[in-house]
N, C-alpha and C positions, 0 to 999 in steps of 0.2 A: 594760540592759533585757533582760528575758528574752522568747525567743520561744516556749516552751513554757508552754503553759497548766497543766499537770502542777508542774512545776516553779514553778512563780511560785505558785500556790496552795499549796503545801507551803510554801513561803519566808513567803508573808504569813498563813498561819493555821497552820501546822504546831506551834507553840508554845501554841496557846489552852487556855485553862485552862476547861475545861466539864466539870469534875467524872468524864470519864470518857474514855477515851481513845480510844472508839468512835465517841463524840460527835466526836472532833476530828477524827477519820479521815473522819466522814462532810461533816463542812463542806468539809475539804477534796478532796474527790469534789465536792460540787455548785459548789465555788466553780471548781474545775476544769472541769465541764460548763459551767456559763455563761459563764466565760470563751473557753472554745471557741466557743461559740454566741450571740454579746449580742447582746443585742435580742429575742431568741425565747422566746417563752414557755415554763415547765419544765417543762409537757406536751409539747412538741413535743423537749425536747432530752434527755429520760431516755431513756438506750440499753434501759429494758425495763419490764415492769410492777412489779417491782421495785425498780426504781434509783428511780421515780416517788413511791411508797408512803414507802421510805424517806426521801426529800427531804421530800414532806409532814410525817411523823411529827417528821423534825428541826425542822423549822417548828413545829411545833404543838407543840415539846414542852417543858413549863414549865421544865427544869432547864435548859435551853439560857441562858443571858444575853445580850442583844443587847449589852450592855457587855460583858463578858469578849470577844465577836469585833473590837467596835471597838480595843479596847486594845492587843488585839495587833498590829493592825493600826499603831495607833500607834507600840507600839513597834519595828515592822521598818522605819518610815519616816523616826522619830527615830534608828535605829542608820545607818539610808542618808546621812540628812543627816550627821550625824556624820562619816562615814568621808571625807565630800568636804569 
């Protein structure tokens, strides 16, 4: 198990395939904020007006695929099962 929120976001979406590799960089930023902070809403947990803006845009942005983040996610957890 990892205790780094930084590091376990980069491990389960650092691979996702969203067409652009800004895109991947930014999932995993916000997946790394709310793992540091669950439960809090991502008004309350963007370090700026920035960070906020960005995280919206990714959200609302058509290229994004909610399947392409599931999958990868998949496949970090079918490679975990695997190795035990």
């Amino acid at each position: 198990m990892l205790n780094n929120h930084q590091q376990w976001a980069e491990q389960q979406f650092g691979k996702s395939n969203l067409g652009d590799p800004r895109r991947t960089a930014r999932l995993v930023k916000l997946a790394s904020s709310i793992a540091k902070e669950p439960g809090k809403p991502l008004v309350n947990i963007a370090q700026s007006p920035a960070d906020m803006e960005g995280a919206y845009r990714f959200i609302r942005n058509d290229h994004v695929d909610a399947n392409a983040i599931a999958e990868s996610g998949f496949q970090v957890t079918a490679e975990q099962a695997y190795s035990h």
